[in-house]
Backbone as a ProteinNet text record, in pm:
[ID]
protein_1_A
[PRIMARY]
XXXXXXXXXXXXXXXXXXXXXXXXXXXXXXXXXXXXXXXXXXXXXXXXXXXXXXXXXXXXXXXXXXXXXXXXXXXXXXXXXXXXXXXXXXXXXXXXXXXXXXXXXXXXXXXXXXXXXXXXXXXXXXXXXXXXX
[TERTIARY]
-18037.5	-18147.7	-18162.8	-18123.7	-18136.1	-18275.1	-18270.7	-18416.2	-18494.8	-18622.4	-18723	-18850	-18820.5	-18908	-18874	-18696	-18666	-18689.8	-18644.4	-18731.9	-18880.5	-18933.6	-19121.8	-19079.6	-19041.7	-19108.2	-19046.6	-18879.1	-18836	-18907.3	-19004.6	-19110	-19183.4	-19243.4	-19419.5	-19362.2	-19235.2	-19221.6	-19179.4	-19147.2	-19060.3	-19234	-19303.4	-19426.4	-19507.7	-19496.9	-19610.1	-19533.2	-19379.8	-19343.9	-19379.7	-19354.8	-19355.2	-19517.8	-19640.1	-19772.7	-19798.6	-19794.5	-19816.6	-19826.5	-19655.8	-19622.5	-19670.4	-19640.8	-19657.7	-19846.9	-19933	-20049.8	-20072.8	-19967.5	-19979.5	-19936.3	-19869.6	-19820.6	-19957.8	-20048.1	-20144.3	-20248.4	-20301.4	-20407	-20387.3	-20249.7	-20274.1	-20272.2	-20224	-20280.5	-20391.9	-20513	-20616.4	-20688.3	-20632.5	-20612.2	-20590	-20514.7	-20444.2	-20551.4	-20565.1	-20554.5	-20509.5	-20459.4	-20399	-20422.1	-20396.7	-20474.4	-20402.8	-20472.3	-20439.7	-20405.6	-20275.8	-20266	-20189.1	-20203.1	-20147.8	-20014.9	-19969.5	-19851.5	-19762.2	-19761.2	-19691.4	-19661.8	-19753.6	-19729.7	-19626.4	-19636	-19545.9	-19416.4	-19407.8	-19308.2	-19232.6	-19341.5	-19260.4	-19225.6	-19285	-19243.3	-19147.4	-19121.2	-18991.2	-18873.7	-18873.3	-18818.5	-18759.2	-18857.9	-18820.9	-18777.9	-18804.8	-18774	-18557.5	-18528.3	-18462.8	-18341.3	-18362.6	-18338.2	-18258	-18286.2	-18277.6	-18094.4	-18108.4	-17972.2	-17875	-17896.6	-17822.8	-17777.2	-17652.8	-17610.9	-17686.3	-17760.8	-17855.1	-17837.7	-17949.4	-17986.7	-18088.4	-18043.2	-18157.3	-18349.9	-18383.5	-18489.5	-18542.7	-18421.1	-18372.8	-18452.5	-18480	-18559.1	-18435.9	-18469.1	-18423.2	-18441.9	-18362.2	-18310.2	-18478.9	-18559.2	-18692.3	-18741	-18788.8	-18905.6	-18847.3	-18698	-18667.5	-18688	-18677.8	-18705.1	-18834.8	-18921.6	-19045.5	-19108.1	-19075.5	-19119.8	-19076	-18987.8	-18928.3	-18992.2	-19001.8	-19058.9	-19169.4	-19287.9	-19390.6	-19462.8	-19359.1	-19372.1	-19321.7	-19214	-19189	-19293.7	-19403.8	-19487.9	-19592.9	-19643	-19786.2	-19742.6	-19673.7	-19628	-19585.9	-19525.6	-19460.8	-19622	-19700.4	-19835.2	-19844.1	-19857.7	-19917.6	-19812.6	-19644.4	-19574.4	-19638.1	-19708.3	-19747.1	-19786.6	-19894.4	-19969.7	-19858.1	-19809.7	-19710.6	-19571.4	-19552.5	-19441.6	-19530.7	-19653.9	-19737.2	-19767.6	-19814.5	-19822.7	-19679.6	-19600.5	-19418.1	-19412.6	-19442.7	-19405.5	-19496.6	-19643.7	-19735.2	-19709.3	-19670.5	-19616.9	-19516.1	-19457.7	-19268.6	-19326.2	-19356.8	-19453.3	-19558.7	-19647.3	-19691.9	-19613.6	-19481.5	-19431	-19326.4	-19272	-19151.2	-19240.5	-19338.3	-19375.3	-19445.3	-19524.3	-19526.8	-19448.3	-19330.4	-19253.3	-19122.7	-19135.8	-19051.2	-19140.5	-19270.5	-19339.6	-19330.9	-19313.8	-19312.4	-19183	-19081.3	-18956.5	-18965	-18978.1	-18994.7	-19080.4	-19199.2	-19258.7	-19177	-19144.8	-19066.2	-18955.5	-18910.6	-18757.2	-18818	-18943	-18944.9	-19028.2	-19123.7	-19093.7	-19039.2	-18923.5	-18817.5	-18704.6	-18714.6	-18640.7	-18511.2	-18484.8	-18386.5	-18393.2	-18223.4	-18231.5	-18134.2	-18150.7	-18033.1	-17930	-17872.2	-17792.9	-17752.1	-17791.9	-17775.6	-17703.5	-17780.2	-17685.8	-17555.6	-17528.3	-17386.6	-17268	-17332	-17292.4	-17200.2	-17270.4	-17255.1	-17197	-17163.2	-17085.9	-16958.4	-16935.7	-16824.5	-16765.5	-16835.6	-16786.6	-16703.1	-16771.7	-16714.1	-16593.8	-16611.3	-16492	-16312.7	-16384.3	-16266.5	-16198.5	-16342.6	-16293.1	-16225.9	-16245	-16218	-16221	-16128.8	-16042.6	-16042.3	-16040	-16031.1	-16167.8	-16291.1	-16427.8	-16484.6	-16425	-16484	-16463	-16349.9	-16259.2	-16346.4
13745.2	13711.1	13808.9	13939.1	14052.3	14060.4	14084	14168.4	14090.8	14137.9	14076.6	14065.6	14140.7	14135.7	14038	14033.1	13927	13832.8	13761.4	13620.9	13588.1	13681.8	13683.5	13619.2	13696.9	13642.5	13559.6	13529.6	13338.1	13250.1	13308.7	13196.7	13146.7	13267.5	13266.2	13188.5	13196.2	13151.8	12992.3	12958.7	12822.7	12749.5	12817.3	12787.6	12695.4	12819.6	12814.5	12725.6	12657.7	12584.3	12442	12408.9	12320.1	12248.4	12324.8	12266.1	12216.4	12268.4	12203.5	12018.9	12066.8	11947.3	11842.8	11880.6	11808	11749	11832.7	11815.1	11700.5	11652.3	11606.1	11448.2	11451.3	11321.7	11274.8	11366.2	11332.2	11278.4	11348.1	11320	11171.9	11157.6	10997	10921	10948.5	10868.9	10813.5	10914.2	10825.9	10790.7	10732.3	10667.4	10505	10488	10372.9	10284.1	10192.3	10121.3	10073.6	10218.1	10250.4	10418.2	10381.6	10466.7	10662.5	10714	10920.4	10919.2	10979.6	11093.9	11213.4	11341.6	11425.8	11442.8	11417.2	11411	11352.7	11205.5	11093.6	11133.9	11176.5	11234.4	11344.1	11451.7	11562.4	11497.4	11396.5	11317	11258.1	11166.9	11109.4	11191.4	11279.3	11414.2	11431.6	11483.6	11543	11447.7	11363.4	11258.6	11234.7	11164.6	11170.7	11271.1	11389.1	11495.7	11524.2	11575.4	11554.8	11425.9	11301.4	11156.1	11213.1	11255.3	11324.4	11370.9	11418.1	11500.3	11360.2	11285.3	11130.8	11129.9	11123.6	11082.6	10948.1	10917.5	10842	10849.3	10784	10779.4	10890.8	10919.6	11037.7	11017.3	11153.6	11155.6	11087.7	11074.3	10996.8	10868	10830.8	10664.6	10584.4	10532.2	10473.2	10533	10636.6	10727.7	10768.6	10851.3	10900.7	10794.9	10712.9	10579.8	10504.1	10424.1	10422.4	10449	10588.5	10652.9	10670.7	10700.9	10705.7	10579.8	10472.3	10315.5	10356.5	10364.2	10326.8	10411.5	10526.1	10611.4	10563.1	10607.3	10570.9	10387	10275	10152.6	10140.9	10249.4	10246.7	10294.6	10405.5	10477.7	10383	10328.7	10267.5	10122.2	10035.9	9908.4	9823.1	9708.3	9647.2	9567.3	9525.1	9467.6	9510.5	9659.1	9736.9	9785.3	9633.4	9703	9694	9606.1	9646.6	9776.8	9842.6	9927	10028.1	10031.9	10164.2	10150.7	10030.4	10064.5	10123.4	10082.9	10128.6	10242.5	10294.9	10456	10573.2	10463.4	10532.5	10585.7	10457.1	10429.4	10616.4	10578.1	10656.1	10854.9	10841.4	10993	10999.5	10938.7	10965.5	11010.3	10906.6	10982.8	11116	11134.1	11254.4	11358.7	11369.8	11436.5	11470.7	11369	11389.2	11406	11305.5	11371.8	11517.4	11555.4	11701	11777	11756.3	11868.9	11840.5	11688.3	11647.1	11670.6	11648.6	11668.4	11858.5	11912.2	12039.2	12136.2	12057	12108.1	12027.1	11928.7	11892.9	11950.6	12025.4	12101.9	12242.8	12299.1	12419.9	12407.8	12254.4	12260.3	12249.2	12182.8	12142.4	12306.9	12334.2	12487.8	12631.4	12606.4	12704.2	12630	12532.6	12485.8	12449.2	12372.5	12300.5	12205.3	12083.8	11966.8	11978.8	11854.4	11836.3	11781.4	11727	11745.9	11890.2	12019.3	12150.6	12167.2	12127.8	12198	12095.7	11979	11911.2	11981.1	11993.8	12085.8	12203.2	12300.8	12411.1	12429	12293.8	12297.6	12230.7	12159.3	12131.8	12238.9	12292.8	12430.8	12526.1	12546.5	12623.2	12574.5	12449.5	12405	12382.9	12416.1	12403	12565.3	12708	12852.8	12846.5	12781.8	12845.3	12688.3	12674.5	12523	12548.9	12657.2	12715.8	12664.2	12773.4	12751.5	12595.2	12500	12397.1	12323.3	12319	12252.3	12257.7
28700.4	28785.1	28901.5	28878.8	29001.1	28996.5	28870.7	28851.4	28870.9	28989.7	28994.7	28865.7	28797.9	28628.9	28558.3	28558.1	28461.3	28481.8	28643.1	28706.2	28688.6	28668.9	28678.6	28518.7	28428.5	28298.1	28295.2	28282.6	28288.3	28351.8	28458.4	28528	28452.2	28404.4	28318.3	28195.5	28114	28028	28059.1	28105.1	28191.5	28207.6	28262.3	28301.1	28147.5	28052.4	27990	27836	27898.1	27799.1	27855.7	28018.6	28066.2	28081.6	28123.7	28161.4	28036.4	27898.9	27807.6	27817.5	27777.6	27761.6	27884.7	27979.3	28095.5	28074.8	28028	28036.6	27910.4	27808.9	27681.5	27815.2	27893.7	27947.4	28024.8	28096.9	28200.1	28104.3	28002.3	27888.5	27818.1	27803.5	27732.8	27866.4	27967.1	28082.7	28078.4	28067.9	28091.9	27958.9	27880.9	27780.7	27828.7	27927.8	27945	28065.8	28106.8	28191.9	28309.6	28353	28516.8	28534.1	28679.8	28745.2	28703.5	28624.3	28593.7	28743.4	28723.6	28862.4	28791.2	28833.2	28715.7	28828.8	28962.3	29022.4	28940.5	28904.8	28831.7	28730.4	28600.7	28494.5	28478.9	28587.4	28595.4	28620.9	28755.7	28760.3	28622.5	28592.1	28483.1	28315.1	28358.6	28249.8	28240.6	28361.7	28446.3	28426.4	28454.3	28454.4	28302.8	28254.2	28128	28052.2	28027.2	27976.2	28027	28134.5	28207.1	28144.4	28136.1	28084.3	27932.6	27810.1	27696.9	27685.2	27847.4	27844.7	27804.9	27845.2	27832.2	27713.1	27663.7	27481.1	27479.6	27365	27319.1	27153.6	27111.4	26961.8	26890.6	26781.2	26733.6	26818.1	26861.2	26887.3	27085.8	27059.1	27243.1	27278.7	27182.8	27199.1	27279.6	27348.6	27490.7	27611.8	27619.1	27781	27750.4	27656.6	27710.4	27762.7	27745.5	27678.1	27854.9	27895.8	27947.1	28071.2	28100.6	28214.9	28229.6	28174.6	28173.8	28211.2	28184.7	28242.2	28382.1	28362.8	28547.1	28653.3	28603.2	28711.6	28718.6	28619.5	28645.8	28716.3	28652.3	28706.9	28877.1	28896.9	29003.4	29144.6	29055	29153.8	29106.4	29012.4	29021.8	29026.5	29020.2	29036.4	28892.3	28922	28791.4	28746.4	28775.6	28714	28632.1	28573.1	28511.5	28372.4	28350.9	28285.9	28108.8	28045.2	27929.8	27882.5	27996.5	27924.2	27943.9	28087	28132.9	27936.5	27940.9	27807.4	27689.3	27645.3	27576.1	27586.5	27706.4	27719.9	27679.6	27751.2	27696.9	27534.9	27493.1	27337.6	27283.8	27333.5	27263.9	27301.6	27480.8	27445.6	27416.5	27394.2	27297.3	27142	27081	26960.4	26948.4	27059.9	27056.2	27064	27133.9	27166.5	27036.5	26969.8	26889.3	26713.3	26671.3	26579.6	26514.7	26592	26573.1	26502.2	26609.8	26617.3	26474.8	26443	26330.2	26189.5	26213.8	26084.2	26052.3	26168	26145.2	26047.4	26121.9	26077.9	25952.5	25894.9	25760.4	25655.8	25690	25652.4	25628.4	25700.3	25697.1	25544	25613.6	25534.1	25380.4	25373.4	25240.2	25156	25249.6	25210.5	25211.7	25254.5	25219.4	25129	25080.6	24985.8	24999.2	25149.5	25204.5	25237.8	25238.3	25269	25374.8	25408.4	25513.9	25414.2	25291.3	25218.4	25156.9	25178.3	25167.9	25259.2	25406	25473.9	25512.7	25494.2	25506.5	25379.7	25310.7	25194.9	25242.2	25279.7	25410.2	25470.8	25551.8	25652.5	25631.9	25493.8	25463	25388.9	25318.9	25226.5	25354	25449.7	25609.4	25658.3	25681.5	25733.3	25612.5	25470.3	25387	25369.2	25424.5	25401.9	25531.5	25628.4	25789.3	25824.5	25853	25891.1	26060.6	26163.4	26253.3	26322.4	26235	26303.1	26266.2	26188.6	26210.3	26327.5	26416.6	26514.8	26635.5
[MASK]
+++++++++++++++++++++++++++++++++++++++++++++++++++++++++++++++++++++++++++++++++++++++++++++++++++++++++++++++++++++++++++++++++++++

């Protein structure tokens, strides 16, 4: 991080991974039945996103979904908890199917399973008993 070039583009890139997404949380906002603020959204982006790091269950259903209620119920109030869990539910899905229908796509055309690769990785760990550990 000397370089002032290298910081510029980890910015721009940090940038142009984060507004996305962040803009996918503000958009189903006003979808819902409480009040868009695109502050909250970034918040509860943030938040939630952030939340993930938590050991959880495949796809982080809880710690996302979770945190995302709270923050956001915490800044717009508990009245509003149906739609706020409803909105949870719906960008957890925008967010995670995509990106699962994608990699299933891939896998199924390049002609891999995830039984290939357990395969793989047991075959590895029986040549090199070392690098499985």
């Amino acid at each position: 991080m000397r370089n002032g070039r290298t910081l510029a583009v980890l910015l721009a890139l940090s940038l142009a991974a984060w507004l996305p997404e962040l803009g996918v949380f503000y958009v189903l906002m006003l979808a819902f039945p409480m009040p868009a603020s695109l502050p909250v959204a970034m918040l509860g982006g943030s938040v939630s996103n952030f939340a993930t790091l938590i050991p959880s269950s495949p796809g982080y259903v809880g710690t996302f979904d979770g945190a995302l209620v709270k923050v956001v119920s915490d800044v717009l109030g508990n009245t509003l908890m149906s739609s706020i869990a409803a909105y949870a539910v719906l960008v957890h899905l925008a967010l995670l199917v995509p990106v699962t229908a994608a990699g299933a796509v891939i896998m199924w055309r390049s002609d891999t399973s995830v039984g290939k690769f357990a395969r793989m990785a047991r075959q590895r760990a029986v040549m090199d008993p070392a690098a499985a550990a």
